[in-house]
N, C-alpha and C positions, 0 to 999 in steps of 0.2 A: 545516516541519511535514509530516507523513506524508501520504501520499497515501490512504489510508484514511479520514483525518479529513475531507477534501474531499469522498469518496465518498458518506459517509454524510450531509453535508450537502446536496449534492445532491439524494440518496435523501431527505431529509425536506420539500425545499422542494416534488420533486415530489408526496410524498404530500399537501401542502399544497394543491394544486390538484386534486386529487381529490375533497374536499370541498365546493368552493364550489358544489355546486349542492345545497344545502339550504337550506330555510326555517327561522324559527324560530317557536313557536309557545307564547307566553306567556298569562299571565291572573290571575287572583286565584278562591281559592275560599274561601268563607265558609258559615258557619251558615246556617238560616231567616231569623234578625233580620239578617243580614248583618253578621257577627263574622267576623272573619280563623280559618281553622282553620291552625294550625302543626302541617305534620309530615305533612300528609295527600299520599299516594302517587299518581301519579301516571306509567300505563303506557303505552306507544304500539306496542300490538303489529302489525308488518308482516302484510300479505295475503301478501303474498310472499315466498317462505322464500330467497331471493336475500340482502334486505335482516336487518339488525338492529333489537331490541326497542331502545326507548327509554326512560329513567326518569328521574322529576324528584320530590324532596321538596319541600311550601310552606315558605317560612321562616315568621319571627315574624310579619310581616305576610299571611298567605296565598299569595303568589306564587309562580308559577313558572314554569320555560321548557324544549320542549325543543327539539333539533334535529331538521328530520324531511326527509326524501326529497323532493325537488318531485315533484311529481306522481304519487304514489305514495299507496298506501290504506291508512290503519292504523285500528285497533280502538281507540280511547281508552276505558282503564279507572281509575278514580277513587275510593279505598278508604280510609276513617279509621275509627277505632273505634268504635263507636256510631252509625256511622250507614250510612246505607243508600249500596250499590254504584251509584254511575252508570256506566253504558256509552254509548259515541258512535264513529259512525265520520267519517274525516274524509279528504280530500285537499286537500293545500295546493299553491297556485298561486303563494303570496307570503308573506313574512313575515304571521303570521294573528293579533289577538290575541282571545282567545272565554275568558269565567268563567262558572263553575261555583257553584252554591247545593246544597249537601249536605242531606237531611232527616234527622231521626234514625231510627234504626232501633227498633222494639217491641218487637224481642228482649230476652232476657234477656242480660246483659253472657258468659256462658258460651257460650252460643249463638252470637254473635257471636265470640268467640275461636275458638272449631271452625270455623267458616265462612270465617272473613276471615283468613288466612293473606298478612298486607300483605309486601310487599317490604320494607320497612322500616318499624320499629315504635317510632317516639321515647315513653318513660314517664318523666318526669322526670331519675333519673340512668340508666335503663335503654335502650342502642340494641337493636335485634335486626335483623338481616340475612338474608333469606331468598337463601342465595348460589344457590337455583338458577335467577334469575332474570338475575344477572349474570356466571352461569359461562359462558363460550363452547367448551368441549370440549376444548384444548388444555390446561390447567393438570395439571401433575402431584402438583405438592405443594403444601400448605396455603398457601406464599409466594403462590403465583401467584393464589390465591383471592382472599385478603385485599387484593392491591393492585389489585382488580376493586372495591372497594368503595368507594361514597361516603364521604370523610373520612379512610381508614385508610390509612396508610404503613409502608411494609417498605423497613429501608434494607440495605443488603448484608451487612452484620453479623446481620442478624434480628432488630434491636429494632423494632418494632412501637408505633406510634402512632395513636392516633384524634383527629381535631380538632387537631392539635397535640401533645396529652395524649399521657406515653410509659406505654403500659400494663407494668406492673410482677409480675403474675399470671395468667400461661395457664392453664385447667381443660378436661376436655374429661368432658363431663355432667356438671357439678358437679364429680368429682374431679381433684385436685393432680394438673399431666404432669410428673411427676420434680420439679424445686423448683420449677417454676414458673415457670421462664425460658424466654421467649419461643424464644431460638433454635432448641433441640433440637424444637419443634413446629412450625415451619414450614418447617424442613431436612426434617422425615421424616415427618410426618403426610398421606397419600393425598389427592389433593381430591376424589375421586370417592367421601371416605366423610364429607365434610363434608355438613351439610343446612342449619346455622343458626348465625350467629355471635352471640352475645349480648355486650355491651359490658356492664360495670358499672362508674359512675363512684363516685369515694367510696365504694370498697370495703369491710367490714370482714367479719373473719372470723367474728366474734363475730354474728345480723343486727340484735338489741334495742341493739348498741352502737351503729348506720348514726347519724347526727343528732349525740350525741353526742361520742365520741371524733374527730370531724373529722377523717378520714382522707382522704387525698389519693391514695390510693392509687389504680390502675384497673386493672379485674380483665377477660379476654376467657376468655368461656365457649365451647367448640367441640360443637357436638351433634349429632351421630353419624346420620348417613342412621338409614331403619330397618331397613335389610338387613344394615346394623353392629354393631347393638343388641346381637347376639348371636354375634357371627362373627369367626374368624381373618381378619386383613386387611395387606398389607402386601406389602414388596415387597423381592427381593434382586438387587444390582447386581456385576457383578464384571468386571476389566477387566486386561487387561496390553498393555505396550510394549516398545520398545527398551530397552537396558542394563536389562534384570529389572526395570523398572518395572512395580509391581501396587496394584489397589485393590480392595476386597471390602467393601460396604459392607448389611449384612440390615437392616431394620426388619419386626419383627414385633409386632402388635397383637393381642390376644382384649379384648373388652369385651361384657359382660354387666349386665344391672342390679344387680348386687350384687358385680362382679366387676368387674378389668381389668386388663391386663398390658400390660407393654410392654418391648420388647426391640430395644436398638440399640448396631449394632456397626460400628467401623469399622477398619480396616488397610489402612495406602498407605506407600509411600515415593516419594512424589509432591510433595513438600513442604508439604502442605494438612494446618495442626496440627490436633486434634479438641480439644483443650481450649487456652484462650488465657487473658494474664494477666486481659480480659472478664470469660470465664466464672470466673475463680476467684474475681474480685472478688464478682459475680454471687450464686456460692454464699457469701460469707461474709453475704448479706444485702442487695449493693450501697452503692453509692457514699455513699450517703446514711445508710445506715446506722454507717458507719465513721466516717464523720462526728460521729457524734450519740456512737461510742464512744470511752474514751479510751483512747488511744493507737491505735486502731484502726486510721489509714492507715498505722501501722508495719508491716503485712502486703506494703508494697510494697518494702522493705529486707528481708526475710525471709528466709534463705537456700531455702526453696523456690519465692519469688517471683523469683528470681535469673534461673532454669531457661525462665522463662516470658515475658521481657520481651520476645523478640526473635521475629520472626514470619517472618523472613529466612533459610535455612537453604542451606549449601551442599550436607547432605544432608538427611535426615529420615526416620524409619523411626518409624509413631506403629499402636498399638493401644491401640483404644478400644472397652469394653464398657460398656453402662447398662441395669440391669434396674429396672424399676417394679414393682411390686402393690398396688391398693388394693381392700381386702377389706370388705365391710360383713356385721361377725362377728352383730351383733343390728339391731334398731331402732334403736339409741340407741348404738350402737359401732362406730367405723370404723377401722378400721388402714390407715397409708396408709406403705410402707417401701420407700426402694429403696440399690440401691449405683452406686455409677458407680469405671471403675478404669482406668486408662489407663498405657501401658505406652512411654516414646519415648526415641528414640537419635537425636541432633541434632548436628550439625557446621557449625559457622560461622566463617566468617573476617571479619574487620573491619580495616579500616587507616584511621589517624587523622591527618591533620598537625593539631597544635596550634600554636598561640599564645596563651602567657604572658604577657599584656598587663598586668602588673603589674610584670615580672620584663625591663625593656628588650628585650621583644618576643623572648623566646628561643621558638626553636622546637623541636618534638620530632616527628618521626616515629615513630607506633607501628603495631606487626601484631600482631591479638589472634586466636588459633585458642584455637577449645575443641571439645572431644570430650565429651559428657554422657550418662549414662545416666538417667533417672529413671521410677520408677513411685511412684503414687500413687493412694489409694481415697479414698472419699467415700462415708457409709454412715448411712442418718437411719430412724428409724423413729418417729412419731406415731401418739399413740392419742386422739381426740376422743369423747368421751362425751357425749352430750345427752337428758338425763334428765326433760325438757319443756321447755316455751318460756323459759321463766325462766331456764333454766344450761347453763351451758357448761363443762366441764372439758376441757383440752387438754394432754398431754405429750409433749414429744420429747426425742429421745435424739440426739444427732447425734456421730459419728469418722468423722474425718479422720488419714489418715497419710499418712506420702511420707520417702521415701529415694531418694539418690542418689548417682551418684560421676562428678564430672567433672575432666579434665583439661585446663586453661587455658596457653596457651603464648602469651606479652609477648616482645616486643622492642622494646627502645624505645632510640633514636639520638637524639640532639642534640651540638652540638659539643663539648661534655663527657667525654662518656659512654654507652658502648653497655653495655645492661641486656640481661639475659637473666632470662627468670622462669616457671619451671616450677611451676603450683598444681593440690595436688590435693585437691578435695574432697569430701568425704563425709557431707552432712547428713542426719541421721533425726529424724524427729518425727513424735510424735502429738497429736492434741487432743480430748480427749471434752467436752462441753457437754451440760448438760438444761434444759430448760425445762419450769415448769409453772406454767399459766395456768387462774386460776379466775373467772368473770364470773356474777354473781345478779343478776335485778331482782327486788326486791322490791316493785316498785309504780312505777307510769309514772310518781314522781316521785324514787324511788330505786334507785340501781344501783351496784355496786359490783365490781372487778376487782382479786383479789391474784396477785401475781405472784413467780415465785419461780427464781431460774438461779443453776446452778452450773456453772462452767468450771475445766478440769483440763485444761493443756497441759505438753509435755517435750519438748524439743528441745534437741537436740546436732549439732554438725559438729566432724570431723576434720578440720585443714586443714595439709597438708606445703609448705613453700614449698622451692626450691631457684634459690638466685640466684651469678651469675658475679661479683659483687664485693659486697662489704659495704655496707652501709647505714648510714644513721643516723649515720653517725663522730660518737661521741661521746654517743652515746644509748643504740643500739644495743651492749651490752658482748657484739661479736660476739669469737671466737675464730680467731686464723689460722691454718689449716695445710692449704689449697691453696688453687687458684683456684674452688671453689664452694664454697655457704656454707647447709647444711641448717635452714632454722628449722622447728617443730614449733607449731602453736596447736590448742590447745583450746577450744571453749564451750560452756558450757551453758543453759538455761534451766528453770526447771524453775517454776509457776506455777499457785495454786490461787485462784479467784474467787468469791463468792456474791454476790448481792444479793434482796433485798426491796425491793417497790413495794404500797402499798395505796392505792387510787384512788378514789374516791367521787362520781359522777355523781348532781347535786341539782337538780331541775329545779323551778323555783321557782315558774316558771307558764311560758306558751308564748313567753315573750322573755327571759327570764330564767334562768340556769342557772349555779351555782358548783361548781365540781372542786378539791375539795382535795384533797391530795398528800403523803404521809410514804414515808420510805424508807432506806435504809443500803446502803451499797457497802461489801466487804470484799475485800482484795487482799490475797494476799501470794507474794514473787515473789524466786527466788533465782536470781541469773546470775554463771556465774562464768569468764572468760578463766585460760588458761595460755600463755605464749608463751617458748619456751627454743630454744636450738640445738643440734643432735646432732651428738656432734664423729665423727671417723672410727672412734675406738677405741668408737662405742655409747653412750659418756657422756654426759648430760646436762649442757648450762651455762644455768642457770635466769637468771633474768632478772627476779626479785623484787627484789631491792636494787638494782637501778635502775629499781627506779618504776611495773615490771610487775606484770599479771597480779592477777585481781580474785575476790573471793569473798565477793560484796554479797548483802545481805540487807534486802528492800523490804516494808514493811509499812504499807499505805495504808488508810483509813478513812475513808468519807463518809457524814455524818449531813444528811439534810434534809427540807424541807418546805414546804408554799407551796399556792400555790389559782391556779385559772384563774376567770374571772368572763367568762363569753358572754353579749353581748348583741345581739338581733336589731334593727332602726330600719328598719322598712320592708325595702328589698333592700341595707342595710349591714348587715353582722354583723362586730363588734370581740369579740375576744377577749384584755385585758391579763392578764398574770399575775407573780407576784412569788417567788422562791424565795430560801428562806436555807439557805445550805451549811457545815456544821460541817467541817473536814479535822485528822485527823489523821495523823501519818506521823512513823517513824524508821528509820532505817537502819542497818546494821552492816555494817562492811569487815573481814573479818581477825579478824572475831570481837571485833571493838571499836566500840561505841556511837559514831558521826560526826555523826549526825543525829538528833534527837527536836524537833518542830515541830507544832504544830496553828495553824489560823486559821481566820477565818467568812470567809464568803464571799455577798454580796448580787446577786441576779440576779434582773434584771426580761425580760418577754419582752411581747410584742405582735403580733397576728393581726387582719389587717382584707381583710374581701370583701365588695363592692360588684358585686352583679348587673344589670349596665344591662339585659340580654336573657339567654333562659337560653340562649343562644349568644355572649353578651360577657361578660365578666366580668376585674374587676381587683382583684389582691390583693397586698396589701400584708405581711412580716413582718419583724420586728426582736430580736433576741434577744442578752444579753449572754453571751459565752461561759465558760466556765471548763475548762480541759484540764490533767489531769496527765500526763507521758512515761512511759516504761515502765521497770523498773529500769537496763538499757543506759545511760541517758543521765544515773542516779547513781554511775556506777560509775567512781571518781575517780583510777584507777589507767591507764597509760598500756595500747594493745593496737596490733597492728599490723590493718590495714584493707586495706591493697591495698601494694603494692612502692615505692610511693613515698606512702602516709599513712599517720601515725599521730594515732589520736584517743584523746581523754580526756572521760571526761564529769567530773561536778560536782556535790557532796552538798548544796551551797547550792542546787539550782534549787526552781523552785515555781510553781504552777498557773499557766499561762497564760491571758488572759484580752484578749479581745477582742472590741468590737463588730459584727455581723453585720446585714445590712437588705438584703431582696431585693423587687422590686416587679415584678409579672408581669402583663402583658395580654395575653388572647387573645380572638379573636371567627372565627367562622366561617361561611358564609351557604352553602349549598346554591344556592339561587337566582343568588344572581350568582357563585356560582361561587371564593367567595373564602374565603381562611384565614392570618392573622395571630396571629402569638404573636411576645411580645417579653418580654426578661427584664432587669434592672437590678440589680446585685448591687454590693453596697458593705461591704469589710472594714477595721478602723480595730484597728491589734491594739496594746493596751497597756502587756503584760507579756508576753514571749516568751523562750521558750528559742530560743538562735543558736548559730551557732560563727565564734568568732575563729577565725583561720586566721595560722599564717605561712608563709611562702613561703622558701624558698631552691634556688636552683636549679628543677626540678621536683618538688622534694620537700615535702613539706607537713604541719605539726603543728598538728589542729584540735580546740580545748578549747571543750568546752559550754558557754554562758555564763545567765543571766538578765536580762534587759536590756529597759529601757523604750525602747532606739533607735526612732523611727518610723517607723511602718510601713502604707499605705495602698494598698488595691488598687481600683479599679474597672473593672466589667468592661459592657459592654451588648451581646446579642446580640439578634435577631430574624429573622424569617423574614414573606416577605410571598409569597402565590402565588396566583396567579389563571386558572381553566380555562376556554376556550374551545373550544365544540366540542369535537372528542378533543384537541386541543391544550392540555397544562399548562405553564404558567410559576412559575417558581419564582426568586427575588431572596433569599437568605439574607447577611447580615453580621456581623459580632463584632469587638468591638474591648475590648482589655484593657492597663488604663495600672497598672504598679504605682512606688509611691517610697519608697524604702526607704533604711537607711544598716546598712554590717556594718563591720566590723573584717578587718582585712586589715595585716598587719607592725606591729600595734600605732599603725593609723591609720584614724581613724574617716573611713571614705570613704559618699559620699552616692551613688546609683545610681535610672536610670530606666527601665524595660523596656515598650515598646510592641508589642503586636503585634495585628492589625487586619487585615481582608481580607473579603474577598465571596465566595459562587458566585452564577454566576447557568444557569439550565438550563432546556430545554425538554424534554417528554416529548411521545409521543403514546398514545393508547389506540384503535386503530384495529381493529375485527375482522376485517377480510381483507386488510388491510394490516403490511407492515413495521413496527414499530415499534422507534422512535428514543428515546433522551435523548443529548440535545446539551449539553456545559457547557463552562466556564471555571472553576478555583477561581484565586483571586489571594488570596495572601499577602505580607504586609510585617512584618517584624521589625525593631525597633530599640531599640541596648542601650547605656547610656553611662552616662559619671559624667566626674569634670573632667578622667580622663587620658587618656582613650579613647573611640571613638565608632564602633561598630558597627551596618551595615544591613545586614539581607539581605532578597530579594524570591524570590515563586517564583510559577510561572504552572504551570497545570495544566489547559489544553483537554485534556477529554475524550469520548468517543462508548461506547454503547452499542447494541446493536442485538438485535432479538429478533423472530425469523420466523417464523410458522407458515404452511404451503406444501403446498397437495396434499393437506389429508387425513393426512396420514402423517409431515412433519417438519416440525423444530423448527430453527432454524439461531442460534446466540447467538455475537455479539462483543463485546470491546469493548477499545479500545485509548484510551491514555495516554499523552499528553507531557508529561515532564517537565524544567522549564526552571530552572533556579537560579543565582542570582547574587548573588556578596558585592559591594555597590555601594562598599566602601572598597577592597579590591583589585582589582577590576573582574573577577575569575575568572568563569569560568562553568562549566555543569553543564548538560550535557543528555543524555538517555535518554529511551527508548520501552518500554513494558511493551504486552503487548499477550494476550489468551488466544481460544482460539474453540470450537464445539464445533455437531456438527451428529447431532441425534436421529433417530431412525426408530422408529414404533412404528404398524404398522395397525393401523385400526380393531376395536375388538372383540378384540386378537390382546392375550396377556397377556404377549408375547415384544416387547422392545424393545434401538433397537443404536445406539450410540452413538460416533464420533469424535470427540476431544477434544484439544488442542492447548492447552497451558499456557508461558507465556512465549514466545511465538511469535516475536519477534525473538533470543530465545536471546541477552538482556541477561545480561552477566556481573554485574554488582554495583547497586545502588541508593546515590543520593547523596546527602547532607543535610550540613546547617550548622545550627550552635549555639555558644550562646555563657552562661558565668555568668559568677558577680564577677572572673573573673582569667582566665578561659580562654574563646579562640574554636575552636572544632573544625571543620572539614573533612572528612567521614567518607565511605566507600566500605565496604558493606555486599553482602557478596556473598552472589546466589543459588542457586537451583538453576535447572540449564541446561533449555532448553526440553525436554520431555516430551511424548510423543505418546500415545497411550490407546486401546485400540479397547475399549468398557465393553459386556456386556450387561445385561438387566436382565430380572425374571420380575414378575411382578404375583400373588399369591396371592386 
């Protein structure tokens, strides 16, 4: 293991001993009758500007603790809503425990909001954060902010969490930051223009919907200093290196009370993508969304999602522009429109030994180069109308487009057969979507919300393949007349969607509440393959009369209806509900009727939360599922997929449908310093579309099938972490068993996949200190059925470090060991990643300079192992070489 990884261990055991000359200084504070007050603040500001301020919230029980200086003097100040400011000073000698009796204040409750500006402000689902009390001067961007804050976590991607909770919706003064994804605002938003963070849990857009609709969502408001209010703010970075490495990255802000703009751009050929397959999920709605849509995680098969899966680049050349405007045209009318468009030219090499573990262990060595072009926009405009408190009208417009052309070069060796395979493709597509959303109450015991979306999407790819020997013998009716062999495919899509929802919110008294439900899905959806060969002489040799090439026509229709029934039991709230689904669908190939089907469909669902604390809380839900594919997978005619598969789909398939049940606890305590969440997720799938597969050689023909084979996954993750002092600990684990049986040479084979592992980490939060995260991740993979039995393990110590020194820099590492082992062949895998970077910016000075050093062992490739039903993979994923950067940066 490297010798940096010991260093920095070192470095935190010393910081460790730095510490230990604190007291701690605990107590309870309550009401007049002596009632626990939860939530009330608690400040330890130092005499002496040497030391740091201290804070501490009461939990449910009143309590709290902080850590303070031995012998040292601080201001203790003591602030909740409604009641009146204690002040005390103190010097502790020893651990000290001293409570606090608050009176109320005679103020008017407005009064008291002007005045008591608390550090932290708990309102039921509302947190508020006054970061100027735990900003320490260093922080450049909103990241650095947020992970200063009690409960709130920034993981290196920018997904953003409070409590556990992953917040789902960034605003910044009420208005949308571009869609809403956390990333782009903690990448580029200034800290020094932050004043207050407001948390909202149980989000809704709609606010007369909050209670109702049950929304699980969590929303982070950011609100703007007041020298912001109205002001250009932002900052531009630009930077060059060895071999023409450049990066240039502007974020510029104007925000006004009726106005706000934002402007972010980025260009490098550095390797650092600005949009990932993350963000595109992100923008389709997220994870969960796709989910809930059908066929909706087919976006990760997409030929645009192709472009985007790999994060590894041997070179990379990416430009990235994203303009915002949210305009408030009236009182009652907001326009909220932006575009995002990115422009990247990506170069990757991969090499694979496989094993055939179905196929008496043949092996194959492959080398996959691709050379890619793609750009792609992303362009939404909503118009929100609110005409008094009672309604809401909401419309969006949303297009998306993307084309590209890339060129793919396969070799693939086995004792067989050396393959050679030249691909080139060219996919283009667009997709317009509207939405429009209408919500009334007409009375605190009626409400009601219609909804209404239409989707309009067209995609095509050109795909030329050129291969050094024929294919398929026997399938394939290739044409001989030298030693390469030109195929041509075509596809299209082309796809119109509408739906209707009318929702009705009945609240029947204050325990009691029913939502009934009607609606209709309309699909229809034409995709069509061509695959033929181009002889020398320009002619066509079509490839229809054996079996090819598709020109399917999908016309899907869902009628349904059903009710939710919410009941409150004290701090249980059960939610069962019941849906009936009418389906109808027929298909045509060829201009000939295949398919004409309808069927009902009975779906029950279930919601239960149990509030022990409004800091603990467990919930329970269950839901039967029903999923239709997308026409692709009726489309019963042979197509080629990659140089060694061909697939077929199946005009017999039909809604899939499976049970679903996920059980979640989480609890968190300010006071002792603690935060737990745990998740329990259970899928039992009934009716599933699969694919038989057959095997010969390397080569593979896979037909859709319908099939009740069983199929059962359970997965259990959680996270347990506990803060001492500036020292966090952190224990996360996950373990996921699934058992399943597929088809495989026309033999139903039974299959087990475990994989399971831990991190465990330590942070520190020290303000004139170094600060460390020290971890380990450990994972174990294992993959079997009765003819083969695959393990791999992988170890992953890693360090972090992050310096502020002098007033004037900032010094950040972190390096990675990576350990891998297939425990049946006893192979191993090891490499070091490693990056580092050291800032400079004086005080008050708007001029900042930066060194920066990416891939700092100058690792050629990254390693991984994987395995499915017939193949174990060995992969070698190659980088870009280490990078040096001298960056400056302006502050406006």
């Amino acid at each position: 293991m490297s010798r940096i990884y010991y260093s920095l261990l070192l470095l935190a055991l010393l910081s460790f001993s730095s510490v230990q000359g604190q007291n701690h200084l605990s107590g309870k504070v309550t009401d007049s009758v002596s009632e626990p007050l939860s939530g009330a603040n608690i400040i330890a500001i130092p005499v002496s500007d040497a030391l740091s301020m201290e804070f501490s919230i009461t939990d449910e029980q009143g309590r709290y603790r902080l850590n303070l200086e031995n012998d040292s003097t601080y201001v203790l100040e003591l602030s909740y809503l409604g009641y009146q400011k204690i002040s005390d000073t103190l010097k502790l000698q020893e651990d000290t425990s001293r409570n606090f009796k608050m009176q109320s204040s005679k103020e008017s409750l407005d009064e008291i909001l002007i005045k008591q500006r608390m550090a932290v402000l708990v309102r039921e689902d509302t947190i508020t954060y006054r970061t100027e009390v735990f900003k320490t001067g260093e922080e450049r961007k909103l990241r650095e902010v947020l992970k200063k804050l009690p409960g709130v976590e920034v993981d290196r991607d920018g997904n953003v969490t409070v409590n556990g909770k992953k917040v789902d919706k960034l605003m910044v003064d009420g208005k949308t930051f571009f869609t809403g994804d956390t990333k782009l605002a903690v990448e580029n938003i200034p800290a020094d223009a932050v004043d207050e963070v407001e948390v909202l849990d149980n989000y809704s857009e709609v606010p007369f919907l909050k209670g109702l609709e049950d929304s699980d969502k969590m929303a982070m408001n950011i609100k703007l200093s007041e020298g912001k209010k109205k002001f250009v703010f932002g900052d531009i970075e630009a930077g060059g290196g060895p071999e023409e490495r450049y990066v240039v990255h502007p974020t510029l802000f104007y925000y006004s009370p009726k106005t706000s703009v934002n402007l972010i751009g980025d260009f490098n050929n550095i390797g650092e993508r600005s949009f990932s397959m993350d963000d595109y999920i992100n923008f389709e709605g997220g994870i969960l969304s796709l989910m809930d849509n059908p066929g909706g995680l087919d976006i990760y098969n997409d030929d645009f999602a192709q472009f985007l899966r790999n994060d590894d680049f041997v070179y990379s050349k990416n430009e990235f522009g994203a303009f915002n405007i949210v305009q408030q045209i009236t009182d009652n009318l907001d326009v909220n429109a932006y575009t995002i468009a990115s422009k990247n030219k990506m170069e990757m090499l991969q090499e694979n030994d496989i094993t055939y573990v179905n196929n008496n262990g043949l092996d194959e060595f492959r080398e996959t180069r691709n050379n890619n072009n793609l750009f792609f926009s992303l362009n939404k405009l909503q118009l929100r109308f609110v005409p008094n408190a009672e309604e809401v009208l909401t419309y969006d417009a949303f297009v998306k487009t993307s084309r590209a052309d890339g060129l793919e070069q396969i070799t693939s060796e086995t004792p067989q057969n050396t393959t050679f395979v030249d691909t080139q493709n060219e996919p283009d597509a667009i997709d317009f979507t509207q939405n429009l959303k209408y919500s009334k109450q007409f009375s605190y015991k009626h409400t009601t919300t219609a909804t209404v979306n239409y989707k309009f999407s067209k995609d095509k790819n050109y795909r030329n393949w050129l291969f050094n020997r024929p294919l398929f013998s026997g399938i394939l009716p290739l044409v001989a007349e030298d030693e390469t062999f030109q195929l041509l495919q075509n596809t299209s899509s082309r796809l119109n969607k509408a739906a209707l929802e009318l929702k009705h919110y009945w609240v029947l008294n204050n325990t009691n509440h029913i939502y009934p439900v009607v609606g209709v899905d309309f699909l229809n959806q034409q995709f069509t393959t061509l695959d033929a060969q181009v002889l020398n002489s320009g002619e066509v040799n079509d490839f229809t009369e054996a079996g090819f090439n598709n020109d399917l026509d999908f016309r899907f229709m869902d009628q349904y209806f059903g009710f939710q029934y919410k009941k409150k039991l004290g701090d249980l709230i059960i939610k069962p509900g019941l849906f009936y689904h009418f389906y109808m669908w027929d298909i045509n190939q060829l201009g000939e009727q295949i398919t004409n089907k309808t069927k009902p469909v009975l779906l029950p669902e279930f919601e239960g939360e149990y509030e022990i604390h409004n800091s603990e809380k467990l919930k329970l839900k269950y839901r039967l599922n029903s999923r239709f594919s997308d026409a692709s997978t009726f489309a019963n005619r042979l197509r080629l997929t990659s140089f060694n598969r061909l697939y077929q789909g199946n005009e017999e398939l039909e809604n899939q449908l499976y049970h679903s049940a996920s059980l979640r606890y989480y609890k968190f305590s300010l006071f002792k310093g603690i935060f737990i969440n745990a998740i329990f997720n259970y899928t039992n799938r009934l009716k599933s579309v699969r694919n038989t597969t057959i095997i010969e050689g390397i080569d593979q023909i896979t037909t859709a099938i319908y099939t009740d084979l069983p199929e059962e996954t359970f997965s259990l993750s959680g996270s347990f972490s506990k803060k001492i002092n500036d020292y966090k600990f952190t224990l996360q684990a996950n373990g996921n068993l699934s058992e399943y049986s597929r088809i495989i040479n026309e033999e139903i084979l039974d299959y087990e996949s475990k994989n399971y592992g831990y991190t465990f980490k330590t942070e520190t939060s020290f303000k004139d200190l170094p600060n460390i995260e020290l971890g380990v991740k450990h994972r174990f993979n294992e993959f079997s059925n009765a003819n083969f039995d695959n393990s791999f393990e992988q170890i992953n110590p890693y360090a972090i470090l992050e310096y502020d020194f002098w007033n004037a820099f900032i010094l950040k590492a972190d390096y990675q060991y990576n350990y891998y082992e297939n425990q049946n062949t006893g192979d191993i895998n090891r490499f070091e990643i490693g990056n580092f970077s050291l800032y400079y910016n004086k005080e008050d000075s708007p001029w900042g300079f930066e060194i920066a050093i990416n891939n700092t062992f100058d690792v050629r490739y990254r390693r991984n192992n994987s395995f499915s039903q017939f193949i174990v993979t060995d992969q070698r994923i190659f980088i870009q070489p280490r990078t040096a950067l001298l960056k400056i940066s302006y502050k406006l």
